[in-house]
C-alpha positions in Angstrom: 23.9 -7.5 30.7 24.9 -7.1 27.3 23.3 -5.2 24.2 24.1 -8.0 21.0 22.3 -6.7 18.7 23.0 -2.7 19.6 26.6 -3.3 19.5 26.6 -5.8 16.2 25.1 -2.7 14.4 27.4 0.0 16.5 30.3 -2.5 14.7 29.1 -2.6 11.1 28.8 1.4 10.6 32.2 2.2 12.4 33.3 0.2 8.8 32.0 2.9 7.4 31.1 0.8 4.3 29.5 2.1 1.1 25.5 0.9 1.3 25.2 -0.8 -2.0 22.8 -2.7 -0.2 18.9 -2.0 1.0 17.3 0.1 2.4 16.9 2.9 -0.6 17.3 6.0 1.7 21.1 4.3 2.0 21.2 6.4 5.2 21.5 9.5 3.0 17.7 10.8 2.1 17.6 14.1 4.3 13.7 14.2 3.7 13.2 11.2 6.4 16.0 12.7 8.9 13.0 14.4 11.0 11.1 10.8 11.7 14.3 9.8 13.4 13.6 11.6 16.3 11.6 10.0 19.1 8.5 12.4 19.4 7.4 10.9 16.0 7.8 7.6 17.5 3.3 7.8 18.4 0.8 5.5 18.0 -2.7 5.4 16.6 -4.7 8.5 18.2 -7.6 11.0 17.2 -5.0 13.5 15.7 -2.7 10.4 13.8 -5.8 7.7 12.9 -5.6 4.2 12.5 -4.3 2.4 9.5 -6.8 0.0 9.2 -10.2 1.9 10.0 -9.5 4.8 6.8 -11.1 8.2 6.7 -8.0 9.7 8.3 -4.7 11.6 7.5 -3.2 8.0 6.8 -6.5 7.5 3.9 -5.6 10.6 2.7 -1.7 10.0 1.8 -2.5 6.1 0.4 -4.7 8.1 -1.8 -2.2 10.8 -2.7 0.9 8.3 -3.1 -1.9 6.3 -5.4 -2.0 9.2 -7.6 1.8 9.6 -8.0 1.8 5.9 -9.0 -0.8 5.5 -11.4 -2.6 3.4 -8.8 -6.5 3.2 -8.5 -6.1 2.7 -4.8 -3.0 2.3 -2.4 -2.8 0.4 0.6 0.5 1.3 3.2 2.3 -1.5 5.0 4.6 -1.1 7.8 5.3 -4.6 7.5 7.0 -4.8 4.8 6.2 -6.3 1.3 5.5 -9.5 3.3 1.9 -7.6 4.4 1.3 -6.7 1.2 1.8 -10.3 -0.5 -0.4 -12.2 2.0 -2.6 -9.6 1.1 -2.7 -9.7 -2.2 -2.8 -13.4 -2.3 -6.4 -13.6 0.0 -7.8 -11.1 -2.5 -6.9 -13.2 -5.6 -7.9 -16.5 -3.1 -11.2 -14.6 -3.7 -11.8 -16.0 -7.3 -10.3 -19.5 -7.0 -8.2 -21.2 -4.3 -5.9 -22.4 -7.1 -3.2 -19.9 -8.3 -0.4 -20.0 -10.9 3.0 -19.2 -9.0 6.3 -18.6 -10.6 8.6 -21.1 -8.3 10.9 -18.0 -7.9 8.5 -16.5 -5.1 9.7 -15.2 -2.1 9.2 -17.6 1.2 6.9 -14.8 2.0 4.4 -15.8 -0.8 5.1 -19.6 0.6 4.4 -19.2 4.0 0.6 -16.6 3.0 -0.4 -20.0 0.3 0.2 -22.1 3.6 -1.7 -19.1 5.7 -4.6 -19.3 3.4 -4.4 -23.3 2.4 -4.2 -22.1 -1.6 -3.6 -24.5 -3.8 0.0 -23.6 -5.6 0.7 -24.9 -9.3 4.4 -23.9 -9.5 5.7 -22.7 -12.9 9.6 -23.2 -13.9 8.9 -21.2 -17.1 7.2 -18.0 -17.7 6.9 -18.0 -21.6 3.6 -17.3 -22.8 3.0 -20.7 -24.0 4.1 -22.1 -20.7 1.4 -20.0 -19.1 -1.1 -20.6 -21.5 -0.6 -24.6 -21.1 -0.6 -24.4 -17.2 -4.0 -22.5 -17.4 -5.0 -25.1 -19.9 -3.7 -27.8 -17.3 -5.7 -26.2 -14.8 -9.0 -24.5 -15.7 -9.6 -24.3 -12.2 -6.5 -21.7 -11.7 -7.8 -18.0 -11.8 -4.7 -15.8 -10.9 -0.9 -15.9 -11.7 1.7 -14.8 -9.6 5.2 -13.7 -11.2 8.2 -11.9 -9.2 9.2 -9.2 -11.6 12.2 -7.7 -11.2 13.6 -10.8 -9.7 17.0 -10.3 -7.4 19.0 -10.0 -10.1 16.9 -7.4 -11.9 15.3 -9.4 -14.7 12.0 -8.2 -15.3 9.7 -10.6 -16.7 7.0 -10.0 -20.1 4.6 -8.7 -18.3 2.5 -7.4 -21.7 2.5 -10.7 -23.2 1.9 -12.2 -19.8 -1.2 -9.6 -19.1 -2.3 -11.0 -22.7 -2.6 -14.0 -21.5 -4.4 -13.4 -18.5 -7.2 -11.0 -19.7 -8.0 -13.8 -22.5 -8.9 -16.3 -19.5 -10.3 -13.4 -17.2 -7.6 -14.6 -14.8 -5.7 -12.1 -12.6 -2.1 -11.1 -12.8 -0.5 -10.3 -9.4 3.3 -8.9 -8.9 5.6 -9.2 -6.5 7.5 -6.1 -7.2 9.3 -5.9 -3.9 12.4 -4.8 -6.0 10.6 -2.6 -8.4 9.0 0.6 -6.7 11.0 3.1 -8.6 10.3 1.4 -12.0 7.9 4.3 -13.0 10.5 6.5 -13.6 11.1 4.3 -16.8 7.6 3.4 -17.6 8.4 -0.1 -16.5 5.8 -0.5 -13.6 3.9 -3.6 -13.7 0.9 -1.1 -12.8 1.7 0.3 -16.4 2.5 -3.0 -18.1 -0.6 -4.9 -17.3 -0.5 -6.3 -13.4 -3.6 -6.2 -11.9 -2.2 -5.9 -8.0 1.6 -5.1 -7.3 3.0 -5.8 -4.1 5.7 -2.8 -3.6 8.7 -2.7 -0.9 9.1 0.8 -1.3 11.9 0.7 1.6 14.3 -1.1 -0.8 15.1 1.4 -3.7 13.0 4.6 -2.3 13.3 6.9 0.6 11.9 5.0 3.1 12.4 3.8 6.1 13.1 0.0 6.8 9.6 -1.6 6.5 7.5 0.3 4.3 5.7 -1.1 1.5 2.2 -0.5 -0.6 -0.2 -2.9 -2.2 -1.1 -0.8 -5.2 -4.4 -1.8 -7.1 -4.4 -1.3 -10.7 -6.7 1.1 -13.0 -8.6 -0.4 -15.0 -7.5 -3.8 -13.6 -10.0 -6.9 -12.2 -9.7 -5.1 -8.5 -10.1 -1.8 -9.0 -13.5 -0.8 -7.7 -12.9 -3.2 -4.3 -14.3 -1.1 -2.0 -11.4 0.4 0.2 -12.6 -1.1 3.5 -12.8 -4.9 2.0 -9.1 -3.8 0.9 -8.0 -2.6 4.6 -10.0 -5.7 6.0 -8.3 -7.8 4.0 -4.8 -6.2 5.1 -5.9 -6.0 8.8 -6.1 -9.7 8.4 -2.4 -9.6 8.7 -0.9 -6.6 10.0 -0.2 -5.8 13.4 -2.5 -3.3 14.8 0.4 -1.4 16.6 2.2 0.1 13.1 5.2 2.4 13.5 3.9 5.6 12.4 7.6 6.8 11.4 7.8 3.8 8.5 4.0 5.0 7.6 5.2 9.0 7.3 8.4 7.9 5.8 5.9 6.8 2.9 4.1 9.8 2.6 6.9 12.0 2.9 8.6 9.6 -0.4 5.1 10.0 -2.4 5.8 13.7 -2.3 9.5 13.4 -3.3 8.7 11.3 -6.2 5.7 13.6 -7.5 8.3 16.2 -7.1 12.0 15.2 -8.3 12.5 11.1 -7.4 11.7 10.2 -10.9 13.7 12.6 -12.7 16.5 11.6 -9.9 16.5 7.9 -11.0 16.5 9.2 -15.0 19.3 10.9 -13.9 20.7 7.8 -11.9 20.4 5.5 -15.1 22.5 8.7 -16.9 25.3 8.9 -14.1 25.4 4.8 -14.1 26.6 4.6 -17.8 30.3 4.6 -17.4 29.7 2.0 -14.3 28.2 -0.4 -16.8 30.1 0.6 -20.1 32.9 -0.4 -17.5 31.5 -3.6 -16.6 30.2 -4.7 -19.7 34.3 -4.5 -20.9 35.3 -6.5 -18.1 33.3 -9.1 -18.8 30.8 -9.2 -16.2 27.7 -7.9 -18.0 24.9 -10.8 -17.4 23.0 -12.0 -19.9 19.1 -10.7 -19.5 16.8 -9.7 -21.9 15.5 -7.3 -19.8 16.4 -5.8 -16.5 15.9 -3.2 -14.4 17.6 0.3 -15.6 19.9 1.0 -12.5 20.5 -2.4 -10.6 23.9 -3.8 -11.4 24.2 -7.4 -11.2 28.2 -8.7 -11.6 28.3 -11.5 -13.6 31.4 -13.7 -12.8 30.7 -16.6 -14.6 32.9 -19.4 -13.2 34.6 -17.3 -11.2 33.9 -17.1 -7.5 30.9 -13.8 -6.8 32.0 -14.7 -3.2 35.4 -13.6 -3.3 34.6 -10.6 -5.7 32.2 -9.5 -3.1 35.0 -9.8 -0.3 37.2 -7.6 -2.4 34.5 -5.2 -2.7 33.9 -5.4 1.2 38.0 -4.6 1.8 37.7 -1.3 -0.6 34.9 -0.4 1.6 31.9 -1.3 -0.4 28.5 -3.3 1.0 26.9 -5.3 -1.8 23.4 -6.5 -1.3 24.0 -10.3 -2.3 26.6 -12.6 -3.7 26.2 -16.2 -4.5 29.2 -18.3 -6.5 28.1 -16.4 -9.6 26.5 -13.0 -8.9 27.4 -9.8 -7.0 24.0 -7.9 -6.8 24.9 -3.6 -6.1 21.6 -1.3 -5.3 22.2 2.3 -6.7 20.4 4.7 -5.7 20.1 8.6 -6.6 21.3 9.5 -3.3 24.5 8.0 -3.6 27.2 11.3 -4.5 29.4 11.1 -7.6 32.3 10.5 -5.7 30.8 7.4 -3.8 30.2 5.8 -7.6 33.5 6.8 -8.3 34.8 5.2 -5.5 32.9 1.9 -6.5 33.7 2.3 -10.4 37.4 2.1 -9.2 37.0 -0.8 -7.0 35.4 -3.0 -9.7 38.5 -1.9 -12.2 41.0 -3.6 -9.4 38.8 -6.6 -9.6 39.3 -8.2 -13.1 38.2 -11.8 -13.5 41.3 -13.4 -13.8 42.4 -12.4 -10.3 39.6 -14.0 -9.0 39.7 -17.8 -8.0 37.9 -20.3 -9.7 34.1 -20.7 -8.5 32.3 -23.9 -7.3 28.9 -24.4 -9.6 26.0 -22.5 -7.2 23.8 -25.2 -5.6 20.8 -22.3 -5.9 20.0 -20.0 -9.1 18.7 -16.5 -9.0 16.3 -17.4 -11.9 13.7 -20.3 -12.4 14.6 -23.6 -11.5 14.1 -26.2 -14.4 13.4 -29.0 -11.7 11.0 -29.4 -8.4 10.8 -31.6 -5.9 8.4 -34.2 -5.4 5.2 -33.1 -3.3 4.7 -35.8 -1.0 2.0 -33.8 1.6 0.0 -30.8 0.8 1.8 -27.4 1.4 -0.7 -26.1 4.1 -0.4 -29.2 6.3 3.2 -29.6 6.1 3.2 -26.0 7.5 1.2 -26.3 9.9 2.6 -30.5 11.1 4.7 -30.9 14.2 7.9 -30.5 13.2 11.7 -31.7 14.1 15.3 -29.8 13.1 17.7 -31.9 11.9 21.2 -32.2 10.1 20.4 -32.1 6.8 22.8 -34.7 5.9 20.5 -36.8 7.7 17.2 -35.7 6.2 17.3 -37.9 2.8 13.6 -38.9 2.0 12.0 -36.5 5.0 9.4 -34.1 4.0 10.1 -30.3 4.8 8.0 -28.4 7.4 9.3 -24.9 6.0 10.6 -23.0 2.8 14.2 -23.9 2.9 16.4 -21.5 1.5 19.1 -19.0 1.9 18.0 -15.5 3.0 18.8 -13.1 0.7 17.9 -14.2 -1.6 14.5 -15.8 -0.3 13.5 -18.5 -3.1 12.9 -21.5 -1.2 15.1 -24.7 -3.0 12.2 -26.9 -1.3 8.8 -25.7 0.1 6.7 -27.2 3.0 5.3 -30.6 2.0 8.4 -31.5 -1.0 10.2 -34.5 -0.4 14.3 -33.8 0.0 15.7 -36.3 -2.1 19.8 -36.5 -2.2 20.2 -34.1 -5.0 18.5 -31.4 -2.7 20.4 -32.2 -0.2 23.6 -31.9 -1.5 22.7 -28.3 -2.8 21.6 -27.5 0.7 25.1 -28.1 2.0 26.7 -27.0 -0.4 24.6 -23.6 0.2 26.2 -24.4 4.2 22.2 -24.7 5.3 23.5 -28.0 7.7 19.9 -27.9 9.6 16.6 -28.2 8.0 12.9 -28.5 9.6 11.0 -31.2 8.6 7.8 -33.2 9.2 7.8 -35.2 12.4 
């Protein structure tokens, strides 16, 4: 028999690639080098406790890593951000079924609305007058959802967005899968307003593949839950068999961070300067009003992302995402001097005009300005008997899943929309030639 998998992952590190890609530790952080070994590989036992019960070792670390975050209380997942959103969500489904939802949310936040039958008012502009008139639209809608930072790195206006919310009494939750290390710049949504944050600490922190919090803000609409309707409410979800290694990989970064990870990242914005001063005279810098502090996003304009991403891949260099537009790099402080050496040289050999043209990207990295028609609510599309076809078939069929491409996760049509042929050439154009829809 044969080992796939094993040997697919035996085949990518013999490249011996730069990680500009997740997870944060990039295979560097010497802190989490002791949960590799197999003795810390246990399970839930009088001496470890039990992630969803509290009162144990594992109560006590979501306590300390919510004092290094500013949190009132924090929640570990060892299944990734994903836990934490469909947690989240069921809290906020707690004051009104109907919730306010950027259209950039992950497929994860798709699939928990389906999960917990919420009814989803998708927004394709997060100005505060957008938000204002959607509450207006719908009085009935008690929380909004926003993804800040987005893949890209574009953080949204959480202050005026938090303004808006507190005037209606309505929650503001945040996906800030993306985001964990944001603190160091006093950019946290906890800081700025959010009410619950959603953290996938694995992604730009020392952790191991998997770990994320649910972090409930001070002063916010949940603090004072009681922590065993908040581990309930996770247990909903989670699988009771966690991987105690992802859950001490989280304590084990709360100390780091207390300690030296913010100062690090300071000092990663510092060291990324002549990166972006580069970048920014190449022509590449994208155009955001705000974005996170050390996430570079290539901005190729029409110019094929694609191929700049393949040159980056010959010169030994892993990016974590490219469409026809956008190279996305993670940075992290444990990458050496010489390593963003290395990849400040391979941008300089990379100039636009050696790049071919670029086809128009079927999907967008920010909002969409158009939706698809809902023919069948989202929870019973979901949950339908379902068929896979060719998508150049599917013309007027309703879709049984969030479509999309994987990173980056915002589905082009969600369960229930109706795939008319504009969709569907931007599917396969995207190369998705199989989609599931509604028998």
């Amino acid at each position: 028999m044969s080992t796939p998998l094993y040997d697919a992952l035996t085949r990518h590190l013999s490249k011996g690639r730069l990680s500009c890609h997740t997870p944060g530790h990039k295979g560097q952080a010497a802190l989490l080098a002791p949960l590799t070994a197999l003795p810390f590989d246990l399970t839930e036992l009088p001496d470890t406790g039990s992630l969803y019960d509290g009162g144990d070792a594992i109560e006590a670390a979501e306590r300390e890593t919510a004092a290094a975050f500013g949190a009132a209380d924090t929640l570990f997942s060892g299944g990734g951000c994903t836990l934490a959103i469909q947690a989240m969500l069921c809290l906020a489904s707690r004051r009104g079924r109907t919730i306010l939802m950027a259209r950039n949310a992950h497929r994860s936040a798709v699939h928990a609305a389906a999960l917990l039958d919420l009814h989803i008012i998708w927004l394709c502009d997060l100005s505060k007058t957008a938000v204002e008139a959607a509450f207006a639209a719908h009085p009935d809608a008690r929380s909004l959802y926003i993804t800040s930072p987005d893949y890209a790195g574009r953080l949204a206006d959480i202050p005026a967005l938090h303004a808006v919310c507190r005037r209606l009494n309505a929650a503001l939750l945040v996906d800030n899968a993306h985001g964990s290390h944001l603190g160091a710049f006093d950019l946290h949504p906890l800081a700025l307003g959010a009410d619950l944050t959603a953290d996938s600490a694995h992604k730009t922190l020392p952790v191991l593949t998997g770990g994320a919090c649910l972090h409930v803000a001070r002063g916010g609409l949940f603090d004072g839950t009681p922590r065993q309707e908040l581990k309930a409410t996770m247990a909903l979800f989670g699988s009771t068999s966690p991987a105690f290694p992802v859950l001490a990989s989280l304590d084990l970064m709360q100390q780091w961070w207390t300690t030296e990870g913010q100062e690090a990242f300071r000092l990663l914005e510092t060291r990324l300067q002549p990166l972006k001063t580069q970048i920014a005279e190449a022509g590449l810098s994208p155009a955001f009003d705000r974005c996170d502090p050390v996430r570079l996003t290539l901005d190729c304009h029409d110019r094929s992302a694609t191929a700049a991403a393949e040159r980056l891949r010959e010169s030994g260099i892993e990016p974590e995402y490219a469409d026809s537009r956008f190279v996305v790099l993670l940075l992290s402080p444990f990458h050496t001097d010489e390593q963003l050496a290395h990849l400040q040289n391979a941008i300089a050999a990379i100039p636009l005009d050696t790049l071919p043209p670029g086809t128009p990207s079927p999907f967008s990295l920010g909002l969409p300005t158009a939706l698809p028609e809902q023919a069948i609510p989202l929870r019973d599309a979901a949950l339908a008997p379902c068929d896979v076809v060719d998508t150049a078939s599917a013309v007027g069929r309703i879709a049984a899943e969030s479509i999309c491409p994987c990173p980056p996760g915002v589905a082009a049509a969600v369960p229930g929309e109706r795939l008319d042929n504009l969709l569907i050439r931007r599917l396969l154009a995207a190369g998705i030639d199989r989609v599931t829809v509604v028998r």
